[in-house]
C-alpha positions in Angstrom: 0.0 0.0 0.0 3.0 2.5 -0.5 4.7 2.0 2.8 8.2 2.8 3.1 8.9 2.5 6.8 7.6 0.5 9.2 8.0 -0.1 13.4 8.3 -3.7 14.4 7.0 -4.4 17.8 8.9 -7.2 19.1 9.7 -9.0 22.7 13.4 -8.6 23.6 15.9 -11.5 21.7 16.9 -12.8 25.3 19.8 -15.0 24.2 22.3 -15.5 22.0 22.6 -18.8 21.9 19.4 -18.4 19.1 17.6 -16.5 17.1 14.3 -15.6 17.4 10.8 -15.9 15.3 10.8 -12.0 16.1 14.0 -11.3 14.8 13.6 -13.9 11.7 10.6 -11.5 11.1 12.6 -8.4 11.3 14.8 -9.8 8.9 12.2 -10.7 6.3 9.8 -7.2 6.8 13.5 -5.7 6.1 13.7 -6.8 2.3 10.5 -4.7 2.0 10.7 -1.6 3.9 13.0 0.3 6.3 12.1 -0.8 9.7 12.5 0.9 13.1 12.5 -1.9 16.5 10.9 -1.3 19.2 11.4 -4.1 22.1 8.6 -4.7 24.6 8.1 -6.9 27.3 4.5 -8.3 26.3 1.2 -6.4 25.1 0.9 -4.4 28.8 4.2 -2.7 27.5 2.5 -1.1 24.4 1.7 2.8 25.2 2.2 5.9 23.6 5.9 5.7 23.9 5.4 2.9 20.8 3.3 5.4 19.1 5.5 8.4 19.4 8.0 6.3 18.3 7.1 5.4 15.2 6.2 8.7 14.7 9.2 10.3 15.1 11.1 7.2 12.9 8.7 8.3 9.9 7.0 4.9 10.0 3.9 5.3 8.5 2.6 1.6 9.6 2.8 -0.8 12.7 4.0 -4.4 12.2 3.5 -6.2 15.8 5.6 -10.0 16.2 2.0 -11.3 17.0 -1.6 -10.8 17.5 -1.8 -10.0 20.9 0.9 -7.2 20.6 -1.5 -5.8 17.4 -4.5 -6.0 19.9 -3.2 -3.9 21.9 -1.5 -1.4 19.4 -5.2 -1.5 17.7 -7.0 -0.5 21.6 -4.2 2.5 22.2 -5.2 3.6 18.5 -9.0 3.6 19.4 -8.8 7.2 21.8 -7.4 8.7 18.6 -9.0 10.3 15.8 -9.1 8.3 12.8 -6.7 10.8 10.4 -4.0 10.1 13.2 -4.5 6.3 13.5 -1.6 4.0 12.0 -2.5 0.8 10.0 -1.4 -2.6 12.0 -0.3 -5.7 11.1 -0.2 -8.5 13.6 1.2 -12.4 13.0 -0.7 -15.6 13.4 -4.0 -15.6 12.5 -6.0 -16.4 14.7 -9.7 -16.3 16.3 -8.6 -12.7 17.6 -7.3 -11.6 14.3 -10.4 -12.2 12.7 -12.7 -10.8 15.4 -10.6 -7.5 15.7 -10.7 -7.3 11.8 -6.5 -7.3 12.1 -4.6 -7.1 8.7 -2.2 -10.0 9.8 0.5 -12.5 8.3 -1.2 -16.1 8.4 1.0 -18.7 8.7 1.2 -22.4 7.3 0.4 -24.2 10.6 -0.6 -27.0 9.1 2.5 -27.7 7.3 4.7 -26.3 10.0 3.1 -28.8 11.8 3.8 -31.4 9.3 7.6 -30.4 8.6 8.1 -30.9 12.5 6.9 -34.0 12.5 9.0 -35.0 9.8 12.0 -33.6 11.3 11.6 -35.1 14.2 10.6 -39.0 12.6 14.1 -38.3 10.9 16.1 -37.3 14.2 14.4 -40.5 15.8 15.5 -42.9 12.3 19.0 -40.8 12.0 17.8 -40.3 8.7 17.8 -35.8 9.4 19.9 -33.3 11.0 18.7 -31.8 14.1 19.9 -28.2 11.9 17.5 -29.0 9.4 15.8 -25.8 8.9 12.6 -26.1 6.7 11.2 -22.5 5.2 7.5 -22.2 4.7 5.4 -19.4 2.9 3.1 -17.1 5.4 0.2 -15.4 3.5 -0.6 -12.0 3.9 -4.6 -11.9 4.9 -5.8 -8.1 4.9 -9.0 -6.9 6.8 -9.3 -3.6 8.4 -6.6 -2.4 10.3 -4.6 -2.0 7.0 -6.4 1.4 6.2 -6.4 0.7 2.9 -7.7 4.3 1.1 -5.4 6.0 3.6 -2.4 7.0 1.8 0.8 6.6 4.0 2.4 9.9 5.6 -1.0 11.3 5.3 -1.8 11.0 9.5 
């Protein structure tokens, strides 16, 4: 929708020793648009701070690591008036997605579900790598929160 910057609400990465679904999704979002970080400690630690923040990074959208961070960047939003509001994307897809009418990334559960399985039948048969690192497709499901008809930078 012509974004060119975006904030990414994520938790913290807490450990080296890995890297996280957060930070994988930083990573991707990256090849798209610039992206500002902002690290939280769960959905009670979205507040205006988040908001300004993006504000003053020139984001002109919200990406959140999952639903439940959108949720709540989607109820801070709701005290504002509409030409100030931010589109949000959330992760996951689930029954609150849908109800909240969140723009989110839907992933494959199904065949994440599958590939793990497989994984770990191979680890049990010695016939895998425990590093076997399988890549799957997330789909992109819009509903409301994109603001679609709001042209970005236009707040």
């Amino acid at each position: 929708l012509g974004h060119r910057t975006a904030l990414f609400v994520h938790e913290p990465q807490r450990s080296p020793a890995y890297v996280s679904a957060g930070m994988l999704r930083i990573e991707g979002l990256q090849r798209h648009v610039g992206v500002v970080s902002a690290a939280v400690d769960g959905p009670s630690g979205i507040d205006q701070r988040i908001l300004r923040a993006a504000r003053d990074a020139g984001a002109t959208a919200i990406v959140a690591n999952h639903d439940r961070f959108a949720a709540a960047l989607l109820d801070l939003q709701r005290a504002r008036p509409e030409g100030e509001r931010m589109p949000v994307i959330g992760y996951d897809d689930g029954e609150l997605a849908e109800g909240l009418g969140l723009t989110t990334v839907r992933q494959p559960f199904e065949e994440s579900g599958r590939a793990a399985l497989e994984l770990a039948l191979g680890l049990v048969s010695g016939t895998s790598l425990s590093r076997d690192t399988v890549r799957l497709a997330p789909t992109l499901v819009e509903r409301a929160s994109s603001l679609r008809g709001v042209t970005p930078g236009r707040r």
